[in-house]
N, CA, C and O atoms as CSV, one atom per row, in Angstrom:
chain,resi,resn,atom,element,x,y,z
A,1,UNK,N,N,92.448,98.742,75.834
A,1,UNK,CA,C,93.620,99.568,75.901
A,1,UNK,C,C,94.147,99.645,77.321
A,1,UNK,O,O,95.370,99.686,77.456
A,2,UNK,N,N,93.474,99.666,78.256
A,2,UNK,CA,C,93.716,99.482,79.797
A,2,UNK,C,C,94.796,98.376,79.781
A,2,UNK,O,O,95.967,98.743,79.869
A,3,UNK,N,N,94.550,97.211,79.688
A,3,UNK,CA,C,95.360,96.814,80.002
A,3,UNK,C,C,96.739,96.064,79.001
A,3,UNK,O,O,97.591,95.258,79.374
A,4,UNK,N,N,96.573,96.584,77.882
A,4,UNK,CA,C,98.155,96.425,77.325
A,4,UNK,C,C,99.417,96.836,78.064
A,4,UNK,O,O,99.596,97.690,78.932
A,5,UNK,N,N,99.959,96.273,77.671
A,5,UNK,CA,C,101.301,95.952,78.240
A,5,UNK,C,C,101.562,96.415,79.845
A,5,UNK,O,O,102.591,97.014,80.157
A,6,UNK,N,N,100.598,96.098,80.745
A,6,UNK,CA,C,100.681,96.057,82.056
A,6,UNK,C,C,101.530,94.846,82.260
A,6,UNK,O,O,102.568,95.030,82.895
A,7,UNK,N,N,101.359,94.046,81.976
A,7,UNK,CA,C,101.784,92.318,82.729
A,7,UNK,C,C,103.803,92.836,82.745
A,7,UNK,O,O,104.576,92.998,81.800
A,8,UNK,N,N,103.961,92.917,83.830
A,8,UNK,CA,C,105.597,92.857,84.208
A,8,UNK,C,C,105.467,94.383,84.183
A,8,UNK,O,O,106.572,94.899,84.348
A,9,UNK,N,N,104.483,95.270,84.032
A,9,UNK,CA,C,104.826,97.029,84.040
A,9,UNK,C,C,104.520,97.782,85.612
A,9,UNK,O,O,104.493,98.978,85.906
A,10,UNK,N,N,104.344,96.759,86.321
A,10,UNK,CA,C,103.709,96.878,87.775
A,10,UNK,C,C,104.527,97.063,88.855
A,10,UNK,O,O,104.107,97.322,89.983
A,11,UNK,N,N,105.962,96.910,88.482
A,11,UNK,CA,C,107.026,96.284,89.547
A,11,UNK,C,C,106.932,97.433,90.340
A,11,UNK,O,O,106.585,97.341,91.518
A,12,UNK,N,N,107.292,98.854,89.651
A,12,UNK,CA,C,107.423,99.996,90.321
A,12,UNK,C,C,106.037,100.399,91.310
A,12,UNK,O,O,106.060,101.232,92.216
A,13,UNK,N,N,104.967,99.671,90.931
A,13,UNK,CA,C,104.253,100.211,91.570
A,13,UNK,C,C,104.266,98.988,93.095
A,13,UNK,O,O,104.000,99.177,94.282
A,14,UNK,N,N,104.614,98.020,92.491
A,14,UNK,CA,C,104.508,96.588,93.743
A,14,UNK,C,C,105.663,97.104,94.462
A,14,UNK,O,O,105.339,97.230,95.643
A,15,UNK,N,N,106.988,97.494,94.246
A,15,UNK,CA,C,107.891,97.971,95.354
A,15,UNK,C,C,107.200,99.108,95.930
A,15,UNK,O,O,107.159,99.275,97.149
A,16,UNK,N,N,106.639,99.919,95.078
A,16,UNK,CA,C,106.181,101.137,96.473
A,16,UNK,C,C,105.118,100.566,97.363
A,16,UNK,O,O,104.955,101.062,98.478
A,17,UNK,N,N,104.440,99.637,96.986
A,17,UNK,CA,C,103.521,99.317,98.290
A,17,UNK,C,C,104.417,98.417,99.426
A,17,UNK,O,O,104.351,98.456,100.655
A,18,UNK,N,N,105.491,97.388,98.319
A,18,UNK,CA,C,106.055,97.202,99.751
A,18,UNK,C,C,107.102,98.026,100.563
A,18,UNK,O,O,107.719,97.835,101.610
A,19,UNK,N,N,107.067,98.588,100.040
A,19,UNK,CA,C,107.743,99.578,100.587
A,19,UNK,C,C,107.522,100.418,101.705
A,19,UNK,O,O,108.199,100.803,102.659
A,20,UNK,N,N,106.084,100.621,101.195
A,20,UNK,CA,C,105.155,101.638,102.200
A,20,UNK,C,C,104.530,100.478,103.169
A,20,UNK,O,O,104.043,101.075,104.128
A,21,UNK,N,N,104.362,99.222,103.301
A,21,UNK,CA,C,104.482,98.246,104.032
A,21,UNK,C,C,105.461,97.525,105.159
A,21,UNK,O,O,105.201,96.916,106.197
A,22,UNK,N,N,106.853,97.907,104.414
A,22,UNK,CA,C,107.701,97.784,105.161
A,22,UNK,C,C,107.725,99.032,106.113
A,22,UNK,O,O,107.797,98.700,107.297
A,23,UNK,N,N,107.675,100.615,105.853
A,23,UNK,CA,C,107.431,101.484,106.508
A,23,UNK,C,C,106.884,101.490,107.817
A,23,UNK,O,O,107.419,101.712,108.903
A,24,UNK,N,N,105.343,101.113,107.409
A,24,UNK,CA,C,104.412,101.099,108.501
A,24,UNK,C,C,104.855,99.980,109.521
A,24,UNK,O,O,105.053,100.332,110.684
A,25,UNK,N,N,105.011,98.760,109.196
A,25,UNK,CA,C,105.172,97.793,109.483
A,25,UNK,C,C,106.601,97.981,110.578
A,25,UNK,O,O,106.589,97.340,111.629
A,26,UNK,N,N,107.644,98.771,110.293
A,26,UNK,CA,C,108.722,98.997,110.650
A,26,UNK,C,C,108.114,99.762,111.918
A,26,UNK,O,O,108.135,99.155,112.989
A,27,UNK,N,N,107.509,101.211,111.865
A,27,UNK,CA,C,106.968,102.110,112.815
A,27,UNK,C,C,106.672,101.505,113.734
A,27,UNK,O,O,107.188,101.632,114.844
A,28,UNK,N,N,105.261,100.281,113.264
A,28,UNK,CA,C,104.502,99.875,114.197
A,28,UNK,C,C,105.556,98.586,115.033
A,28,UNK,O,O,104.969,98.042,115.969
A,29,UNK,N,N,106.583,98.230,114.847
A,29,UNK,CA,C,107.492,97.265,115.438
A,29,UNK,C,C,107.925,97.904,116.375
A,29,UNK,O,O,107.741,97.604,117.555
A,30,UNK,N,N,108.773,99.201,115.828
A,30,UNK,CA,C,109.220,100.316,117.176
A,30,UNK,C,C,108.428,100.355,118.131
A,30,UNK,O,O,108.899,99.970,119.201
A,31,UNK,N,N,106.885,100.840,118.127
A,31,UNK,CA,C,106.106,100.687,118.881
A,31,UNK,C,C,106.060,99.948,119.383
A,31,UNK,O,O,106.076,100.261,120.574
A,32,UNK,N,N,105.974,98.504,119.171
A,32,UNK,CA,C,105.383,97.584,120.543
A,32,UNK,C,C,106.765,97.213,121.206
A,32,UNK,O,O,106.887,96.591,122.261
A,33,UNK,N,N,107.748,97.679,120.446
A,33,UNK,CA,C,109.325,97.523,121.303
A,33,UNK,C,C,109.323,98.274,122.071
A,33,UNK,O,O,109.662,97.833,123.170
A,34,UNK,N,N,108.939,99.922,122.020
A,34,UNK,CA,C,108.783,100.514,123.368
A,34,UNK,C,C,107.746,100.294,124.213
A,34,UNK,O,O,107.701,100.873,125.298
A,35,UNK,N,N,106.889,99.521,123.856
A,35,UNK,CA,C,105.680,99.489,125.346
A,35,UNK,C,C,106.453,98.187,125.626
A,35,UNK,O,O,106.343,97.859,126.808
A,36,UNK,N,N,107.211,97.339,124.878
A,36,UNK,CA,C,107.233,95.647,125.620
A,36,UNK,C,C,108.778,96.599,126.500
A,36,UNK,O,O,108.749,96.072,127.612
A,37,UNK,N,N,109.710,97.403,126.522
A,37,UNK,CA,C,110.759,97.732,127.209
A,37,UNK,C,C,109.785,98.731,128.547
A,37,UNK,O,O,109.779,98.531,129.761
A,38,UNK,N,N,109.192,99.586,127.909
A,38,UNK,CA,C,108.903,100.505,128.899
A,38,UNK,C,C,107.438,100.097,129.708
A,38,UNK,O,O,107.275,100.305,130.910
A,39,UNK,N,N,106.419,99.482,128.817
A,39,UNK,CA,C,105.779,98.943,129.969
A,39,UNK,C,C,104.642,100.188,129.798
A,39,UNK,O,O,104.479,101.024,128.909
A,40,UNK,N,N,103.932,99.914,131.073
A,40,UNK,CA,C,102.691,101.383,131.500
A,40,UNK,C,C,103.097,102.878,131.605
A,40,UNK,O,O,102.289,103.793,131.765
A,41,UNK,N,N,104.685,103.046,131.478
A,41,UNK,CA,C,105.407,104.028,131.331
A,41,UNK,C,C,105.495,104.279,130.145
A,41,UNK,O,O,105.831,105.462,130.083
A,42,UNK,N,N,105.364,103.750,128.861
A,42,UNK,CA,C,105.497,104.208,127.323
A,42,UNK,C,C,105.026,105.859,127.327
A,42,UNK,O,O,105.525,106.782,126.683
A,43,UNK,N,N,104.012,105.882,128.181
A,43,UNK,CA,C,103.474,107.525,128.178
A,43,UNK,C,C,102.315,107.285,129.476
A,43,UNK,O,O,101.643,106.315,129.828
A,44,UNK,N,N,102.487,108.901,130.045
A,44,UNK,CA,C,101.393,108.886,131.148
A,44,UNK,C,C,99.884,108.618,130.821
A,44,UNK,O,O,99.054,108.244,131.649
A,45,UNK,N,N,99.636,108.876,129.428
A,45,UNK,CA,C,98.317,108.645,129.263
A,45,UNK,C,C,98.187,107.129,129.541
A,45,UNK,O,O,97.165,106.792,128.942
A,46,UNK,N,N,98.605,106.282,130.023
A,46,UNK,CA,C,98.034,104.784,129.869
A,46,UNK,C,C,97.921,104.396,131.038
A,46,UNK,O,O,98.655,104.505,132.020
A,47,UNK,N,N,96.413,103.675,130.777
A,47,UNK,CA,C,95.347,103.616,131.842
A,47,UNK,C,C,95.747,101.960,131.999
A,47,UNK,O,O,95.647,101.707,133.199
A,48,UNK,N,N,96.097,100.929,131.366
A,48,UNK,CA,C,96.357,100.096,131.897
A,48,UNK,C,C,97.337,99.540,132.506
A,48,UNK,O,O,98.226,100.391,132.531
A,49,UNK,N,N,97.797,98.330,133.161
A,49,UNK,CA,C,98.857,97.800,133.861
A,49,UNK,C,C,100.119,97.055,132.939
A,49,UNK,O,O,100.226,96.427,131.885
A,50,UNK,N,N,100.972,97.540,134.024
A,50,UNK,CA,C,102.685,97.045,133.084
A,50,UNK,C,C,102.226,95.414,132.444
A,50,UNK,O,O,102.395,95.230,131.238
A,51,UNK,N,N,101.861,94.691,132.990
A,51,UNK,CA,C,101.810,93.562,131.822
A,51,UNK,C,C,100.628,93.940,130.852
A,51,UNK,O,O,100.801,93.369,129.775
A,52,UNK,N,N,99.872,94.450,130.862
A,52,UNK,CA,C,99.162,94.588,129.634
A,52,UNK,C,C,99.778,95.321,128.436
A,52,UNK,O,O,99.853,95.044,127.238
A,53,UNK,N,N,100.105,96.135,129.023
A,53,UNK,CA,C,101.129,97.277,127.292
A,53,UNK,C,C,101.989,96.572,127.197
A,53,UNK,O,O,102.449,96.747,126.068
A,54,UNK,N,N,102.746,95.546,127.901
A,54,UNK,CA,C,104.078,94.500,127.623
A,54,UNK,C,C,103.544,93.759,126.849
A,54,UNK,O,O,104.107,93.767,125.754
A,55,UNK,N,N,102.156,92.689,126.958
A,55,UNK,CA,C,101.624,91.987,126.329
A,55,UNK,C,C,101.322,92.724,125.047
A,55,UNK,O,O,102.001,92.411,124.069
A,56,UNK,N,N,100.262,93.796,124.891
A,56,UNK,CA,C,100.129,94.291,123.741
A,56,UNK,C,C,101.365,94.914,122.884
A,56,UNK,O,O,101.260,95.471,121.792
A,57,UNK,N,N,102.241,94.752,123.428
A,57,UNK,CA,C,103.640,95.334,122.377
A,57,UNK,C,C,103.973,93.768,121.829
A,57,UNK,O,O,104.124,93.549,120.627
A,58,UNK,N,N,104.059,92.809,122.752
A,58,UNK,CA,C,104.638,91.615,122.072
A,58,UNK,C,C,103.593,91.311,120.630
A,58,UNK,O,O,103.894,91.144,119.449
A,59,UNK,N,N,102.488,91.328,121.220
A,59,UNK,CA,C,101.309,90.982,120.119
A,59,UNK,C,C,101.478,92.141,118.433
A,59,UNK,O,O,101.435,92.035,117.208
A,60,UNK,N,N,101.680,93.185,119.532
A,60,UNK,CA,C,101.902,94.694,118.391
A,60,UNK,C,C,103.534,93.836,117.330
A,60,UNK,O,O,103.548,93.594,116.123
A,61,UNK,N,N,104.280,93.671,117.996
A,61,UNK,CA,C,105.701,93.003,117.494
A,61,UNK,C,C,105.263,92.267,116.503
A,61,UNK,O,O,105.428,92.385,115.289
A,62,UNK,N,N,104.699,91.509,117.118
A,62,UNK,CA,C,104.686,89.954,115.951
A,62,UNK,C,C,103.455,90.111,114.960
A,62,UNK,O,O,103.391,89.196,114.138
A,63,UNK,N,N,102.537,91.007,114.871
A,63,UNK,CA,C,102.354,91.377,113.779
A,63,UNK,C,C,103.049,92.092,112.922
A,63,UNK,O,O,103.432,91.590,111.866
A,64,UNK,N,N,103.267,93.152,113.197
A,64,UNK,CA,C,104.133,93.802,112.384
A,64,UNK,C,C,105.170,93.272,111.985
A,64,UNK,O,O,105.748,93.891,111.092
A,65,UNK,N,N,105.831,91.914,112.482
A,65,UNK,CA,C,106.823,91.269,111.500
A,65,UNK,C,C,106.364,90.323,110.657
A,65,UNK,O,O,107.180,89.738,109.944
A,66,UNK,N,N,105.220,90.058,110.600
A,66,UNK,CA,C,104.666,89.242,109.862
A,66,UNK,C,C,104.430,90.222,108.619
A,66,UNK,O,O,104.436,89.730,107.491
A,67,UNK,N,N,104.197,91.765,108.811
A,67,UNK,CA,C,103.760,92.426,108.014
A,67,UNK,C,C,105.301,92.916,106.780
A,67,UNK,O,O,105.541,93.018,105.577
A,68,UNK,N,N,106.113,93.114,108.408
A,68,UNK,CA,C,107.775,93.355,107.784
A,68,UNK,C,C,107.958,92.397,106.163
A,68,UNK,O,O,107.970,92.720,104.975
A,69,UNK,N,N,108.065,91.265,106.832
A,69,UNK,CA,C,108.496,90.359,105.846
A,69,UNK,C,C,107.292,89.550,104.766
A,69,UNK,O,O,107.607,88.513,104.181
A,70,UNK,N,N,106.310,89.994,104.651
A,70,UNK,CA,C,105.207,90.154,103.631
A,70,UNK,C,C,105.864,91.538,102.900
A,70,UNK,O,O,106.413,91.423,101.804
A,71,UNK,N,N,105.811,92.299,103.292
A,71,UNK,CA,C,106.545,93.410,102.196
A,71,UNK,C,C,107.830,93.073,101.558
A,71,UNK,O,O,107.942,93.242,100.344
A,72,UNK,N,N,108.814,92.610,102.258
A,72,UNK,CA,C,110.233,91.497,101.782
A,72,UNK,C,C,109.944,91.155,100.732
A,72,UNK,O,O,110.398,91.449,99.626
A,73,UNK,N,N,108.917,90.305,101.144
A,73,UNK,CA,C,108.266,88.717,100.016
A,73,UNK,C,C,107.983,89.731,98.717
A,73,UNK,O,O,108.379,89.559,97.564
A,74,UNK,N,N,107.119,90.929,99.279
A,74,UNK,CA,C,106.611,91.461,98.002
A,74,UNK,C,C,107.662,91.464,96.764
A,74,UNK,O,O,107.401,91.210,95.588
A,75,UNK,N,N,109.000,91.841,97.360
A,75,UNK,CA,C,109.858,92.091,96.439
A,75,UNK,C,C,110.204,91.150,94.978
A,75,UNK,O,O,110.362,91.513,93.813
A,76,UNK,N,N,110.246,89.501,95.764
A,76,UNK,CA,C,110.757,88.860,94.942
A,76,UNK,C,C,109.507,87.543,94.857
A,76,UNK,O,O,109.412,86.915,93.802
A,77,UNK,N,N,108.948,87.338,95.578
A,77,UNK,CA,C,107.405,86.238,95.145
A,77,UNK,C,C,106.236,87.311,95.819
A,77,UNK,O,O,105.791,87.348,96.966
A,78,UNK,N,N,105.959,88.089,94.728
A,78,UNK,CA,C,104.565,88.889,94.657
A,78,UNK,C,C,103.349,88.221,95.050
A,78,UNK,O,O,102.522,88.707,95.821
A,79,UNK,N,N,103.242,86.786,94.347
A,79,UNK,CA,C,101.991,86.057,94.385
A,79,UNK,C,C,102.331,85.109,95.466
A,79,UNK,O,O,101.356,84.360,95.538
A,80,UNK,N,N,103.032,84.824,96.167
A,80,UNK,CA,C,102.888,84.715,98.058
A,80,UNK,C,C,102.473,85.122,99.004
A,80,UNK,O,O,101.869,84.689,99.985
A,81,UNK,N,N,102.928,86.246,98.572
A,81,UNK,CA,C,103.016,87.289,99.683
A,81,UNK,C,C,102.001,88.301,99.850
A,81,UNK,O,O,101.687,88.640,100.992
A,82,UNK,N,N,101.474,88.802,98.881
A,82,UNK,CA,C,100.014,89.905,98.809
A,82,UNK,C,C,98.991,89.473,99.714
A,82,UNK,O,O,98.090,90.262,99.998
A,83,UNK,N,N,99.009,88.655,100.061
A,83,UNK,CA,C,98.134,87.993,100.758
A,83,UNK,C,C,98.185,88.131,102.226
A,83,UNK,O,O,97.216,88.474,102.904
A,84,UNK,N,N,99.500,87.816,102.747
A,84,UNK,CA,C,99.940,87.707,103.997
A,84,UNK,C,C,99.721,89.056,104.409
A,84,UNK,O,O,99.039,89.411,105.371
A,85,UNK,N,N,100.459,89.905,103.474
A,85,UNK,CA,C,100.405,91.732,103.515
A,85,UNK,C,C,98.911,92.087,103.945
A,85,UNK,O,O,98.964,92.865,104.897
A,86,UNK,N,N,97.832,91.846,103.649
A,86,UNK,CA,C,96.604,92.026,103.609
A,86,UNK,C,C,96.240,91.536,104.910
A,86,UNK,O,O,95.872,92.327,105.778
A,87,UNK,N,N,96.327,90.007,105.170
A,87,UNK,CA,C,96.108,89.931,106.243
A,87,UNK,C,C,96.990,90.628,107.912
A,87,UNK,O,O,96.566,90.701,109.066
A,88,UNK,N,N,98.133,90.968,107.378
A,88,UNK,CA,C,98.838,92.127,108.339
A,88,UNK,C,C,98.306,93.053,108.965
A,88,UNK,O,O,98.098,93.394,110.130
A,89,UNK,N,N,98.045,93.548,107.473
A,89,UNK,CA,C,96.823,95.445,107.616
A,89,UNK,C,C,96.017,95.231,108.290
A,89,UNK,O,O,95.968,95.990,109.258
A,90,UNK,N,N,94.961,94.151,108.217
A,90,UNK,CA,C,93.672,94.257,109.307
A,90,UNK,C,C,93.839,93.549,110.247
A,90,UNK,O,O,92.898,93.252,110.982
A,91,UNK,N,N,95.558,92.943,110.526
A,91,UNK,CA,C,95.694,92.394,112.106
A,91,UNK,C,C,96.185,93.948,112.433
A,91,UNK,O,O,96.302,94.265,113.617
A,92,UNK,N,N,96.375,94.587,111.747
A,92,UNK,CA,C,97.481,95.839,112.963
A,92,UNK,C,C,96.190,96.556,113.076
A,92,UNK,O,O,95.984,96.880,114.246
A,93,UNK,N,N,95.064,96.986,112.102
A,93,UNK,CA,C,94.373,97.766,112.321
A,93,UNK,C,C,93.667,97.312,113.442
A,93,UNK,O,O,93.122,98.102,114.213
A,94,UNK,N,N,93.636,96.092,113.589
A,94,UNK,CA,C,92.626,95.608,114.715
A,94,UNK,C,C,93.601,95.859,116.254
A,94,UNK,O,O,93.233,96.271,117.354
A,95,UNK,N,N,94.399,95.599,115.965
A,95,UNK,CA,C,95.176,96.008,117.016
A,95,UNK,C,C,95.447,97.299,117.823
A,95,UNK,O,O,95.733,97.477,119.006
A,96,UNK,N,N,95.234,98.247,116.646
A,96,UNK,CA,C,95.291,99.741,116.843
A,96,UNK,C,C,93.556,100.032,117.954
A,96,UNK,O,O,93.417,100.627,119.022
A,97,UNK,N,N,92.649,99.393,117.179
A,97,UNK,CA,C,91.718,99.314,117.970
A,97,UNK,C,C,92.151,98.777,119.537
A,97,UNK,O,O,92.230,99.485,120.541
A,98,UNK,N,N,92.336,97.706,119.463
A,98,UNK,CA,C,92.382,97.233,120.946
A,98,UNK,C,C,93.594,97.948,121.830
A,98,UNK,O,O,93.421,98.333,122.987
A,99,UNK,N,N,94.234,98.008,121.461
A,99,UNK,CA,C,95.332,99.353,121.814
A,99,UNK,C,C,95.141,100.428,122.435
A,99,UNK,O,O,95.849,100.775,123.381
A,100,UNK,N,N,93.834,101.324,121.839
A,100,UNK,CA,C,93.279,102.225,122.074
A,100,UNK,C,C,92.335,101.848,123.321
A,100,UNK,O,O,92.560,102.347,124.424
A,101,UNK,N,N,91.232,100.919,123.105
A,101,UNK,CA,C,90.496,100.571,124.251
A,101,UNK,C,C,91.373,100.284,125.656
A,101,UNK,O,O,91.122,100.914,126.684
A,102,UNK,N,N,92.462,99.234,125.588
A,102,UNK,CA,C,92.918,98.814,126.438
A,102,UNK,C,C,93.944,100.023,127.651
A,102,UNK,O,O,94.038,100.214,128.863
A,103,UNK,N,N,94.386,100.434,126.694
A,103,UNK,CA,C,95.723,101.836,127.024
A,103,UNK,C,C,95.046,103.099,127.283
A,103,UNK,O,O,95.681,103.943,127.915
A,104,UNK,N,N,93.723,103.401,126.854
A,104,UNK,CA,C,93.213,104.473,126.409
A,104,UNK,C,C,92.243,104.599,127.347
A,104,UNK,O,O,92.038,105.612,128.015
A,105,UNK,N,N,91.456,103.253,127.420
A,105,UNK,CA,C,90.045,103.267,127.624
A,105,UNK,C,C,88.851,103.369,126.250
A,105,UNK,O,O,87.760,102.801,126.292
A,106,UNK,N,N,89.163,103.912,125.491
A,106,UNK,CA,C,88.694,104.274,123.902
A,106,UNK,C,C,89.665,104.563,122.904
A,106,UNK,O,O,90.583,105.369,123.056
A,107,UNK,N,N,89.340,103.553,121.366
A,107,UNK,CA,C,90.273,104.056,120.361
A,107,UNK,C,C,90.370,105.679,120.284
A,107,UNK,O,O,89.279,106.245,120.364
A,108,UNK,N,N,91.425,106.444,120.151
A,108,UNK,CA,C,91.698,107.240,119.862
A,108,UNK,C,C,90.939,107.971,118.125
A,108,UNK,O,O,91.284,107.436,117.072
A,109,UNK,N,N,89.953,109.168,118.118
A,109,UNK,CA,C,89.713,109.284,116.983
A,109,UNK,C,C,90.334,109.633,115.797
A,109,UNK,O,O,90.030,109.178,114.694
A,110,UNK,N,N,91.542,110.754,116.111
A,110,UNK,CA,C,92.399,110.853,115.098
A,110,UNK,C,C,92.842,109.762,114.750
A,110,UNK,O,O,92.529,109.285,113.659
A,111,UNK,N,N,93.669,109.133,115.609
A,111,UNK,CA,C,94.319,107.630,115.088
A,111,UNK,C,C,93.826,106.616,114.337
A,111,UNK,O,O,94.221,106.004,113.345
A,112,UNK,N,N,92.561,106.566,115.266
A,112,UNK,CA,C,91.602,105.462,114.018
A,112,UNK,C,C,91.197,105.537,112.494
A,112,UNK,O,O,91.194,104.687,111.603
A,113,UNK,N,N,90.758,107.251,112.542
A,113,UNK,CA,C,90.956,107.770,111.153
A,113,UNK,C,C,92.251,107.396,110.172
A,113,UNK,O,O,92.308,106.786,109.104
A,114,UNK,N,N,93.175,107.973,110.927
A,114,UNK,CA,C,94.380,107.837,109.949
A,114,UNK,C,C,94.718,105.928,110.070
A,114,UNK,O,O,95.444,105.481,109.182
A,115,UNK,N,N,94.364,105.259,110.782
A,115,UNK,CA,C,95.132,103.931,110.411
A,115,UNK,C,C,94.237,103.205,109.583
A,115,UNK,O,O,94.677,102.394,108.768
A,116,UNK,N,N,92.324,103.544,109.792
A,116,UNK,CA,C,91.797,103.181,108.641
A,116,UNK,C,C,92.212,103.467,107.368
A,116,UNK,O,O,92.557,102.521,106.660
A,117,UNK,N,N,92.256,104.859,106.826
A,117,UNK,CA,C,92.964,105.200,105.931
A,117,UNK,C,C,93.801,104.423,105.348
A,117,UNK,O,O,93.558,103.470,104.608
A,118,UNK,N,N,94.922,104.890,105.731
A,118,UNK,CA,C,96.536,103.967,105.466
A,118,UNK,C,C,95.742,102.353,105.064
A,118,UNK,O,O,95.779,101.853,103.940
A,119,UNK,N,N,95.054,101.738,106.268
A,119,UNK,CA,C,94.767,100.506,105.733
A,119,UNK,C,C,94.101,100.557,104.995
A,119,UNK,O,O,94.262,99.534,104.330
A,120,UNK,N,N,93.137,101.289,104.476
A,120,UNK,CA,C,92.651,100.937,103.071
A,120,UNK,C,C,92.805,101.296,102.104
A,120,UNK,O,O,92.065,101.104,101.139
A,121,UNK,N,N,94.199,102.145,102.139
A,121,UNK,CA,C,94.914,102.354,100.683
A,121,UNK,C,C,95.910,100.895,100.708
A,121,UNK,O,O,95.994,100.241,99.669
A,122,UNK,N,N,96.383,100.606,101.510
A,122,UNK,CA,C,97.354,99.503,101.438
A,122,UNK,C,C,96.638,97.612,101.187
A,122,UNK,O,O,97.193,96.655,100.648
A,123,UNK,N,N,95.446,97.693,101.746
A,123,UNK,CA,C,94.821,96.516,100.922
A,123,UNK,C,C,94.161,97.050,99.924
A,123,UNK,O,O,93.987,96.064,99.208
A,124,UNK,N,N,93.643,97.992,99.354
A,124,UNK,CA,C,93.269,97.635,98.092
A,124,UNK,C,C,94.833,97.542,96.815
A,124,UNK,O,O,94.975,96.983,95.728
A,125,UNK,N,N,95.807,98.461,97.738
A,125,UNK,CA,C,97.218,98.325,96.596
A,125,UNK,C,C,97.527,96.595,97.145
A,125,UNK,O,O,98.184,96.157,96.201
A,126,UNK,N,N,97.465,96.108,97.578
A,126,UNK,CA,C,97.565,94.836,97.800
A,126,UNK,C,C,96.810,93.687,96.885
A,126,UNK,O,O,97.293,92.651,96.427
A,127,UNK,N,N,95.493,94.195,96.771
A,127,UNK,CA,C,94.955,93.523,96.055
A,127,UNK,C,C,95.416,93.602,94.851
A,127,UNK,O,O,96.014,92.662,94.327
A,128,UNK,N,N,95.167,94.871,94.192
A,128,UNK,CA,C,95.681,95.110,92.998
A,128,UNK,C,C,97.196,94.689,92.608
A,128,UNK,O,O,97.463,94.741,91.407
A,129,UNK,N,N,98.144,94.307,93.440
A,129,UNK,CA,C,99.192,93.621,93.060
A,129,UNK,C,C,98.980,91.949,92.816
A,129,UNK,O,O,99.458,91.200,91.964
A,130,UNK,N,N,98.102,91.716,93.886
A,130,UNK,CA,C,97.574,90.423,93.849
A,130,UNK,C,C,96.658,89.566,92.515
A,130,UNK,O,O,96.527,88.370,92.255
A,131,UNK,N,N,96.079,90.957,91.800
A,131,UNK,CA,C,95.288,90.464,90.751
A,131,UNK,C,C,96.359,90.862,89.736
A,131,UNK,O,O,96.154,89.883,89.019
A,132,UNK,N,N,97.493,91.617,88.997
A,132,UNK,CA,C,98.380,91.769,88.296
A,132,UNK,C,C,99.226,90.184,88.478
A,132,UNK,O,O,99.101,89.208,87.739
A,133,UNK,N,N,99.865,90.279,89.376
A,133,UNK,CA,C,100.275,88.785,89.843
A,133,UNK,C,C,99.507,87.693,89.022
A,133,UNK,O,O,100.011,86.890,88.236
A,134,UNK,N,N,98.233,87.819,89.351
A,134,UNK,CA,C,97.456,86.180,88.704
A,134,UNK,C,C,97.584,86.556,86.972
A,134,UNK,O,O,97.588,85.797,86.003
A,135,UNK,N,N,97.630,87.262,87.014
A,135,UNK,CA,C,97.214,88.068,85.046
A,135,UNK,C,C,96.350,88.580,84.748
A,135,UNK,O,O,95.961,88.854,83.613
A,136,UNK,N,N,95.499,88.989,86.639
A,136,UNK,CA,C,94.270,89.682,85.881
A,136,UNK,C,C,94.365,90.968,84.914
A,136,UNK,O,O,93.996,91.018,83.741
A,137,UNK,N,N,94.822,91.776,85.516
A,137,UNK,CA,C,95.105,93.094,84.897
A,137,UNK,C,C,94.465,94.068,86.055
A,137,UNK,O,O,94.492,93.983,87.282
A,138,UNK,N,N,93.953,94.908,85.273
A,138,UNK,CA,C,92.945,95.904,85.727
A,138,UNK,C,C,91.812,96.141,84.751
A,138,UNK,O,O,91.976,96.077,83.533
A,139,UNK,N,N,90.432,96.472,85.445
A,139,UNK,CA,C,89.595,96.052,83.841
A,139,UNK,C,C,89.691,96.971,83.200
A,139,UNK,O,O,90.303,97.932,83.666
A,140,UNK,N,N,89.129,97.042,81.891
A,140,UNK,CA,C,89.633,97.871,80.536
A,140,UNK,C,C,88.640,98.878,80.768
A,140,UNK,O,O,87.457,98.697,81.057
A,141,UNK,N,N,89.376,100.178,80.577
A,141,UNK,CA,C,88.149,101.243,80.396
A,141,UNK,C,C,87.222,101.164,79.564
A,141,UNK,O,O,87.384,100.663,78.451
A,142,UNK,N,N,85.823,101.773,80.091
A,142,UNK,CA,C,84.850,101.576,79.059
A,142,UNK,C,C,84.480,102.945,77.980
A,142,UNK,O,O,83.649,102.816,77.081
């Protein structure tokens, strides 16, 4: 009974993840646009030098557009794109890490909390679009 008539009943749920993909993905772009403009000035807390937060914003950038347009994709080739999305999440999360060390001296604990989080609601909704996509379904209650 689980999984009747799922196959094509998913859409609403595949736009809200990309959605909430494009979101994050959007945020985290702003971000490395203001450290790649502003530099070691983004905020007084940062302990490292103007090319390093320049560098880590470009790096911060180009993930997050990789992530941007994996959520895009989600829209219209699901089974492309879930994938790329996934690998996004644990480039930004990793990033958030090094971010923290580099700018910080140490990841930040609130932050790390909440971006683990977020990332692991957003790859496992990733996956789960990814296995709807193939025809898995979801397995049948027991």
């Amino acid at each position: 009974m689980g999984g009747v008539g799922r196959k094509g009943g998913g859409a609403g749920g595949r736009f809200t993840i990309a959605g909430l993909l494009i979101l994050i993905c959007g945020v985290r772009l702003f971000g490395g646009v203001a450290m790649l403009l502003k530099g070691a000035a983004v905020t007084n807390e940062v302990l490292a030098g103007d090319l390093s937060v320049r560098a880590l914003g470009l790096l911060m950038m180009s993930i997050a557009g990789v992530g941007l347009r994996a959520g895009v994709g989600l829209f219209t080739k699901p089974e492309r794109w879930w994938r790329v999305g996934v690998w996004a999440t644990i480039a930004l999360w990793v990033d958030g890490l090094l971010n923290g060390l580099v700018l910080f001296g140490a990841p930040r604990v609130g932050g790390q909390v909440l971006n683990t989080i977020v990332a692991m609601v957003l790859i496992s909704s990733l996956v789960l679009v990814g296995r709807r996509t193939r025809g898995e379904g979801l397995p049948e209650s027991v």
